[in-house]
N, CA, C and O atoms as a GROMACS GRO file, in nm:
protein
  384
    1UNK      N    1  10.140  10.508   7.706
    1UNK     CA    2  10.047  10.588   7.781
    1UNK      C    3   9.979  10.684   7.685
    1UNK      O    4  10.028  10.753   7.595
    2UNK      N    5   9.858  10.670   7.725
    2UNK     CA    6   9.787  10.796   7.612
    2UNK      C    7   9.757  10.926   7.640
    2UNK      O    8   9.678  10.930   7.734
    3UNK      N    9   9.785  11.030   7.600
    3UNK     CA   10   9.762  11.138   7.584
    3UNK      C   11   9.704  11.233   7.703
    3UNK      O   12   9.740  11.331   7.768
    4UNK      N   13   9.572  11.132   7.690
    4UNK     CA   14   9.441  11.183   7.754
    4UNK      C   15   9.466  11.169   7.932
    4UNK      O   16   9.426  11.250   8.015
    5UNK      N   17   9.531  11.063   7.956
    5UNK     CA   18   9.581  11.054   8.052
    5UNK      C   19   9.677  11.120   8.142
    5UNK      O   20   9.672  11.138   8.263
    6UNK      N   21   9.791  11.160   8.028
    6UNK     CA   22   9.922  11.242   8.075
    6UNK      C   23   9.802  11.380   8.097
    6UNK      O   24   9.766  11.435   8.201
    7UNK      N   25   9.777  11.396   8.007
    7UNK     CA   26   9.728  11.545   8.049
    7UNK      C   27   9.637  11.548   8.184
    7UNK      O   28   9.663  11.647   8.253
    8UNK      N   29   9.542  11.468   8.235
    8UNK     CA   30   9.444  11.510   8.352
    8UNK      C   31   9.531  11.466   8.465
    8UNK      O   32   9.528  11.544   8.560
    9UNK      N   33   9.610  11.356   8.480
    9UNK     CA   34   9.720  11.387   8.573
    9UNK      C   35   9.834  11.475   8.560
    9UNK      O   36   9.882  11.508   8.669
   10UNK      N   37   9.889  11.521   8.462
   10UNK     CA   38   9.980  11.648   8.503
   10UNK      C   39   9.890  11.784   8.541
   10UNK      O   40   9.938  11.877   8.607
   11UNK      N   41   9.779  11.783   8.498
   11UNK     CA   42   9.684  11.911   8.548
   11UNK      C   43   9.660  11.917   8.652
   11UNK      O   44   9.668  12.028   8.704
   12UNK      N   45   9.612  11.784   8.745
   12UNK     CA   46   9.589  11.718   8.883
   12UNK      C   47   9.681  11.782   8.981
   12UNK      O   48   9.628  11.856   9.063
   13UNK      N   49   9.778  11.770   8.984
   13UNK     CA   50   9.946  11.742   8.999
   13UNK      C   51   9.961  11.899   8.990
   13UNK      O   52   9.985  11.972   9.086
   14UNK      N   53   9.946  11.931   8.882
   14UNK     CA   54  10.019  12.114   8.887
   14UNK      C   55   9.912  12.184   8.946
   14UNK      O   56   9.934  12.305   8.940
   15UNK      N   57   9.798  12.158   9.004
   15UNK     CA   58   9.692  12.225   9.041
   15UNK      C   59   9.673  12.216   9.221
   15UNK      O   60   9.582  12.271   9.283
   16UNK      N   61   9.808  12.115   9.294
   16UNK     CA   62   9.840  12.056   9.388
   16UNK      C   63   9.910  12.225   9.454
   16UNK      O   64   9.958  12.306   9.376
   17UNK      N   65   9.901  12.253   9.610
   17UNK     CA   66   9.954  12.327   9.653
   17UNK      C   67  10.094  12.276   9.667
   17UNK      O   68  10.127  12.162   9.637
   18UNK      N   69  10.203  12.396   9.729
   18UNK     CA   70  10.318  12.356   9.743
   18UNK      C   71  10.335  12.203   9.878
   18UNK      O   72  10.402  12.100   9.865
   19UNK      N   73  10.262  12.239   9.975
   19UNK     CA   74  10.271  12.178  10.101
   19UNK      C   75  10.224  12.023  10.042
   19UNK      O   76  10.253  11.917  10.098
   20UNK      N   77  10.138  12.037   9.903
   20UNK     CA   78  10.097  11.896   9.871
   20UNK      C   79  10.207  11.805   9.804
   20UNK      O   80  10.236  11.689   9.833
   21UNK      N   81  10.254  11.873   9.723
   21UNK     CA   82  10.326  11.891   9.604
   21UNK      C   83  10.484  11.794   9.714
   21UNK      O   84  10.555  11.701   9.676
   22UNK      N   85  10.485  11.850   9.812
   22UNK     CA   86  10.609  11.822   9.896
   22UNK      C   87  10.586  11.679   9.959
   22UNK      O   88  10.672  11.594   9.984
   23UNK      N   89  10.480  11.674   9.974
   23UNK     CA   90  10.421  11.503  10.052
   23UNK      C   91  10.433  11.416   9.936
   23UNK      O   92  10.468  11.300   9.957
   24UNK      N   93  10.411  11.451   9.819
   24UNK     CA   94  10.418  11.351   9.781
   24UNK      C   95  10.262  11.281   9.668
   24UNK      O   96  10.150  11.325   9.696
   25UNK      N   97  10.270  11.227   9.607
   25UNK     CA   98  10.118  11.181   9.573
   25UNK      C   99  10.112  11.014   9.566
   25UNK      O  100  10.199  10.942   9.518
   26UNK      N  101  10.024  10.985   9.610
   26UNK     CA  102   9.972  10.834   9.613
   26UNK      C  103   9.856  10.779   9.506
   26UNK      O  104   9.753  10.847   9.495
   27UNK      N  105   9.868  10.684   9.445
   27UNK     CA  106   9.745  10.629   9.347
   27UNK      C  107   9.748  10.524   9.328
   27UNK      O  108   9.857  10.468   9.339
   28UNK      N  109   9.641  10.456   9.294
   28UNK     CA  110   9.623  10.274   9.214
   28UNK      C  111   9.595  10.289   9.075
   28UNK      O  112   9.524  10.374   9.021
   29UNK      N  113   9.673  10.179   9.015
   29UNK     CA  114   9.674  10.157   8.878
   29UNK      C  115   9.730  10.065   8.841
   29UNK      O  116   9.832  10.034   8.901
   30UNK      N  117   9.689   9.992   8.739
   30UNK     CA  118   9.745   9.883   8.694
   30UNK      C  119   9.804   9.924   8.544
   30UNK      O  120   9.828   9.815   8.492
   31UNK      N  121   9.828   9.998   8.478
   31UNK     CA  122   9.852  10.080   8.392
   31UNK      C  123   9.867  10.226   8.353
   31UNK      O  124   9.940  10.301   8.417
   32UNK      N  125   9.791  10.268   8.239
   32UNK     CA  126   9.848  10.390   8.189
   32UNK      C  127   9.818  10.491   8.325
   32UNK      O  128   9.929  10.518   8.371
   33UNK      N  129   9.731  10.545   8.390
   33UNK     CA  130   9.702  10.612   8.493
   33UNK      C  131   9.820  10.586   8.602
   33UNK      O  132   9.895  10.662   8.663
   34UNK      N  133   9.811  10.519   8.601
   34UNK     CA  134  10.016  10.470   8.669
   34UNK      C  135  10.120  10.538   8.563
   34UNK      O  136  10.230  10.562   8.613
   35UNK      N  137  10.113  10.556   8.493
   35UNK     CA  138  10.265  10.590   8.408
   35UNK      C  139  10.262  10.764   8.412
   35UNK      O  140  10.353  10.842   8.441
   36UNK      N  141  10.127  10.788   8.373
   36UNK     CA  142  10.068  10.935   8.410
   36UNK      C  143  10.132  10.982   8.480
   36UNK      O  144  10.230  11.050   8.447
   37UNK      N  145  10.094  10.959   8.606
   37UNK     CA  146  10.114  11.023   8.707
   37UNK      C  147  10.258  11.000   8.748
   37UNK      O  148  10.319  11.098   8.789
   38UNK      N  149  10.314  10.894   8.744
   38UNK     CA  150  10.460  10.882   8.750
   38UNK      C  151  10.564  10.994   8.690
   38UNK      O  152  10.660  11.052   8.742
   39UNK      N  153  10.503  10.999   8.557
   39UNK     CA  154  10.587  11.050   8.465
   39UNK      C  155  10.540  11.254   8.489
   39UNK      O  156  10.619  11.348   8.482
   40UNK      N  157  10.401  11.258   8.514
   40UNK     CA  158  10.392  11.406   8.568
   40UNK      C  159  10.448  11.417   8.708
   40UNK      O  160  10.525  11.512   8.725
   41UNK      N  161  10.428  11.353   8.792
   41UNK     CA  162  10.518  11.406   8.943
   41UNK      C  163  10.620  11.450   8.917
   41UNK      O  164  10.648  11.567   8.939
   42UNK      N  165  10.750  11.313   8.829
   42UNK     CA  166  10.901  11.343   8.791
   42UNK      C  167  10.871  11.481   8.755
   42UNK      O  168  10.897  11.554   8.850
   43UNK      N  169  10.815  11.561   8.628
   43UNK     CA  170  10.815  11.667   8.573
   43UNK      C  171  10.786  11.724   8.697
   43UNK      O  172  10.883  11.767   8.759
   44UNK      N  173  10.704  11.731   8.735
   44UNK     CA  174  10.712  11.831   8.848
   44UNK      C  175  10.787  11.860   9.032
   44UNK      O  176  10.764  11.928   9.132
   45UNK      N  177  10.869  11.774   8.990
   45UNK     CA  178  10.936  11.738   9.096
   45UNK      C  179  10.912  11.711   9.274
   45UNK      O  180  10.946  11.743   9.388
   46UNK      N  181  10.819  11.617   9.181
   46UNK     CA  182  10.740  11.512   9.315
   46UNK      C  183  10.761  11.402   9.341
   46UNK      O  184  10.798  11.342   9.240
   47UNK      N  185  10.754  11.305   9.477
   47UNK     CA  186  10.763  11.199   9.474
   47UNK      C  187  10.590  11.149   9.429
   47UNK      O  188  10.483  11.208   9.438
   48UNK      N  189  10.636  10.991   9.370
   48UNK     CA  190  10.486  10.953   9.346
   48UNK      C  191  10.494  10.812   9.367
   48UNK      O  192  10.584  10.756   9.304
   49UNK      N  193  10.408  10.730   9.452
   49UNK     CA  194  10.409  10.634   9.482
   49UNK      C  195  10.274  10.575   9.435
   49UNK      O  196  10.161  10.614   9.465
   50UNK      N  197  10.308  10.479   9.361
   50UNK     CA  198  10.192  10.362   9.268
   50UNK      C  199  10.161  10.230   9.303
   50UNK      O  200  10.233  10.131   9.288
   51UNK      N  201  10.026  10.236   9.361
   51UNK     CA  202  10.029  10.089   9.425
   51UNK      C  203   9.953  10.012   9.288
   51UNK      O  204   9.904  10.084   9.201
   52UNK      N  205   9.949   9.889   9.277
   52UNK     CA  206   9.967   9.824   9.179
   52UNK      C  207   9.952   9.694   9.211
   52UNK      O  208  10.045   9.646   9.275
   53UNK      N  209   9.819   9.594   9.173
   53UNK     CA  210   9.854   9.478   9.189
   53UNK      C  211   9.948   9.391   9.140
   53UNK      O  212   9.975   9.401   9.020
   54UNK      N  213  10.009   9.298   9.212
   54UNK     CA  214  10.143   9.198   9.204
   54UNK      C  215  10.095   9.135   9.011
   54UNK      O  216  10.178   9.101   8.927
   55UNK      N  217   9.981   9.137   8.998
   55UNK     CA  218   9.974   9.046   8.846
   55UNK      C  219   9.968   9.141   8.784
   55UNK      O  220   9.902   9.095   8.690
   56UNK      N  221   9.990   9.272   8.751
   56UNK     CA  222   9.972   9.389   8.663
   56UNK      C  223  10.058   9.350   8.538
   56UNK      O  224  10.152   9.272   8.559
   57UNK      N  225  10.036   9.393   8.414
   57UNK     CA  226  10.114   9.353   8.324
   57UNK      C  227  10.319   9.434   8.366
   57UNK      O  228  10.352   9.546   8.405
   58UNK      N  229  10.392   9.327   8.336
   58UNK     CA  230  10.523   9.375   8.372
   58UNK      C  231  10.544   9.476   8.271
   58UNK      O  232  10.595   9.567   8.337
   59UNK      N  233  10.538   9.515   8.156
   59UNK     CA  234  10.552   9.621   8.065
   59UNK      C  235  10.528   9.720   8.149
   59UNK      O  236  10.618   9.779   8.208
   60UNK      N  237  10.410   9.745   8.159
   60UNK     CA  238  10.316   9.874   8.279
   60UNK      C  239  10.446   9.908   8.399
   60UNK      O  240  10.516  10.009   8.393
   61UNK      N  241  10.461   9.784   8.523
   61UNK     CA  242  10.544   9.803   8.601
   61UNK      C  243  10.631   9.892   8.544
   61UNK      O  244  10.640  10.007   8.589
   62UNK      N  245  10.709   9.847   8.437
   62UNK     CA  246  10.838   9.880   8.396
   62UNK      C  247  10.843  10.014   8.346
   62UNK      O  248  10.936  10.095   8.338
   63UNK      N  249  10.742  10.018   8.319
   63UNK     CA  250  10.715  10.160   8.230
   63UNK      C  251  10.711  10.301   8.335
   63UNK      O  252  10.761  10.413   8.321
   64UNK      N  253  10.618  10.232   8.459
   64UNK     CA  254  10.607  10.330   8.536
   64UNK      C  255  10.747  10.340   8.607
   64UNK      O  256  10.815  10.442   8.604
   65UNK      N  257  10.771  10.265   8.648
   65UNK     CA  258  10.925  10.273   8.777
   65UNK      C  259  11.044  10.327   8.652
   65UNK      O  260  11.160  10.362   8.678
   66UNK      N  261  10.991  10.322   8.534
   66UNK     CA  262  11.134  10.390   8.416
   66UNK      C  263  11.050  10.563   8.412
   66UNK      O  264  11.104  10.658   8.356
   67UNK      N  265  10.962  10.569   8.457
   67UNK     CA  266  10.895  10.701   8.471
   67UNK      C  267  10.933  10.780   8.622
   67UNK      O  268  10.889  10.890   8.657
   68UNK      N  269  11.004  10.711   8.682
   68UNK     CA  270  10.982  10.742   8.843
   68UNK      C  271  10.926  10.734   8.913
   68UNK      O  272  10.929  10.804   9.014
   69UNK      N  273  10.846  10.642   8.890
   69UNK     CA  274  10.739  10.625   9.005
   69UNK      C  275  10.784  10.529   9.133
   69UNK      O  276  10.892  10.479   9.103
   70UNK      N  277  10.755  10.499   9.224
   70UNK     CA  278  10.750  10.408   9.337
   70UNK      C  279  10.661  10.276   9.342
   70UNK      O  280  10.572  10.285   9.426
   71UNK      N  281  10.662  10.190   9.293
   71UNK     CA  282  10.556  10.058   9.275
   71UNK      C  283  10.572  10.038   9.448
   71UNK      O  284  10.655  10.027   9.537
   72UNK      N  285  10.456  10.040   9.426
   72UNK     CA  286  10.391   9.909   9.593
   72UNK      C  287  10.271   9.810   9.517
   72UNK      O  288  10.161   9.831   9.466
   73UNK      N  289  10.355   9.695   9.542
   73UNK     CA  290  10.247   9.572   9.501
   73UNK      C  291  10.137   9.538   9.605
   73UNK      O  292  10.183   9.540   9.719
   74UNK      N  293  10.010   9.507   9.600
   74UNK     CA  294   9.905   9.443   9.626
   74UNK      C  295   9.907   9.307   9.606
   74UNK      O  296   9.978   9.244   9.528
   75UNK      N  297   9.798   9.255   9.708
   75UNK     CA  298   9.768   9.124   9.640
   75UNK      C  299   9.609   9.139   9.594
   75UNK      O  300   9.537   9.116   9.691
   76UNK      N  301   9.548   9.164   9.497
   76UNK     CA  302   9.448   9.160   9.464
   76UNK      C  303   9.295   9.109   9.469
   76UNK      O  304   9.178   9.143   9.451
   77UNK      N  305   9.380   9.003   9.508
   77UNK     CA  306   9.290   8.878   9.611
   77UNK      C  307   9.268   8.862   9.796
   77UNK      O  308   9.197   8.799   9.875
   78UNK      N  309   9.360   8.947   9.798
   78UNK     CA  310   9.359   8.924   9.946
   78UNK      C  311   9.327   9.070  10.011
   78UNK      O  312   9.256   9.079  10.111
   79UNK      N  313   9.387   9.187   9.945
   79UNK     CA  314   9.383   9.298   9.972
   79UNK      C  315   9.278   9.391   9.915
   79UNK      O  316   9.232   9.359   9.806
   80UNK      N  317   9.224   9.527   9.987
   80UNK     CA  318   9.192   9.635   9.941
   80UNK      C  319   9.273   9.696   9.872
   80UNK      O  320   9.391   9.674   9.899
   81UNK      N  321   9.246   9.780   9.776
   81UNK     CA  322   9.333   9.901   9.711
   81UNK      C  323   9.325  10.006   9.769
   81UNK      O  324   9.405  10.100   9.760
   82UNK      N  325   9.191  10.000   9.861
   82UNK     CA  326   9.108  10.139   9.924
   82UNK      C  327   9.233  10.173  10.055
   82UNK      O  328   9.303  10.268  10.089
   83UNK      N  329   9.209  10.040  10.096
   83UNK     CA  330   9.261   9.999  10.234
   83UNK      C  331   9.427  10.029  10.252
   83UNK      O  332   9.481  10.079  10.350
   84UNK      N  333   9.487   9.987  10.135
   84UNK     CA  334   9.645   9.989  10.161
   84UNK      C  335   9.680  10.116  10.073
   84UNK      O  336   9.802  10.137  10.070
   85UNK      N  337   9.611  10.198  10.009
   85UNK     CA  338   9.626  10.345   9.990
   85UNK      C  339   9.581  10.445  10.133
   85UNK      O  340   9.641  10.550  10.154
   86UNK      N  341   9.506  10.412  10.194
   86UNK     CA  342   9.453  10.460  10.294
   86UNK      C  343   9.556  10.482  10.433
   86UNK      O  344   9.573  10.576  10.510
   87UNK      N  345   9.612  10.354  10.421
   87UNK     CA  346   9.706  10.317  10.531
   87UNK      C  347   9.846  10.415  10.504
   87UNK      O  348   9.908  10.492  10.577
   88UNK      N  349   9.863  10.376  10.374
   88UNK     CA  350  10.019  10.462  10.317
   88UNK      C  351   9.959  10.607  10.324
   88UNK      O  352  10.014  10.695  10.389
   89UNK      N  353   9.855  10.625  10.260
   89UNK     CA  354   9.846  10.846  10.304
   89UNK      C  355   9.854  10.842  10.457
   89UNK      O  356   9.913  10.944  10.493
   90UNK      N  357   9.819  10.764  10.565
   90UNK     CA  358   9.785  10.786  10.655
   90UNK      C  359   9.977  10.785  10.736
   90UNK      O  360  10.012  10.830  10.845
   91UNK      N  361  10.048  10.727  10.645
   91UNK     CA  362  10.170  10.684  10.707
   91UNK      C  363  10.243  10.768  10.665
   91UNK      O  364  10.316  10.829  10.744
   92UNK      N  365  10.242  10.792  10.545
   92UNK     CA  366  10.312  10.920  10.488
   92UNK      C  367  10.292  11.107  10.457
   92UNK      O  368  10.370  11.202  10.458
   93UNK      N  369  10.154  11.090  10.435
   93UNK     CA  370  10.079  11.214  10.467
   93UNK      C  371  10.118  11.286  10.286
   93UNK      O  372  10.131  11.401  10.244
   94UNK      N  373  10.127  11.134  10.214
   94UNK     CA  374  10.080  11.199  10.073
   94UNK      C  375   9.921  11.225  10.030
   94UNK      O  376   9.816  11.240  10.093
   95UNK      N  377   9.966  11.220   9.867
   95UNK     CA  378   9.813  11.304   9.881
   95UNK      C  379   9.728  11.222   9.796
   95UNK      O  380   9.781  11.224   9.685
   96UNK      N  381   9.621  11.150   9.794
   96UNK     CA  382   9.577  10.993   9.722
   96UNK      C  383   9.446  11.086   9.618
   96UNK      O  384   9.374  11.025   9.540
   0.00000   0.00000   0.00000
């Protein structure tokens, strides 16, 4: 993960109110922006859930869920990203 990344999601993330901070955060990524945010929630002691299409490189997967994150797979072909982030804030009342 690069740099540039960790930093605008842990800024994202620490710039989150408490009430946000407690729900939780939601995002798509098929990589580093996935590990980001994984790895800043843990630091800040958030849950973070990463949706992710099913063909994403497995390194990435691995990297993020060894970061703490929550993988939810997509099907890329069949699905929105818009749509099944939309549905999960709407189910969980994280913060996308």
């Amino acid at each position: 993960m690069g740099a540039f990344k960790f930093r605008g999601g842990f800024n994202a993330l620490s710039n989150l109110t408490p009430e946000e901070r407690a729900a939780g955060v939601l995002t798509y990524s098929s990589g580093n922006h996935a590990q980001a945010i994984a790895l800043s929630a843990k630091i800040l002691g958030m849950k973070a859930t990463i949706i992710m299409p099913e063909d994403a490189p497995k390194l990435k997967v691995q990297a993020t869920m060894g970061y703490g994150g929550n993988v939810l797979f997509y099907d890329r072909y069949k699905e929105d990203r818009d749509e099944v982030a939309s549905a999960l804030k709407e189910k969980t009342g994280g913060v996308l």
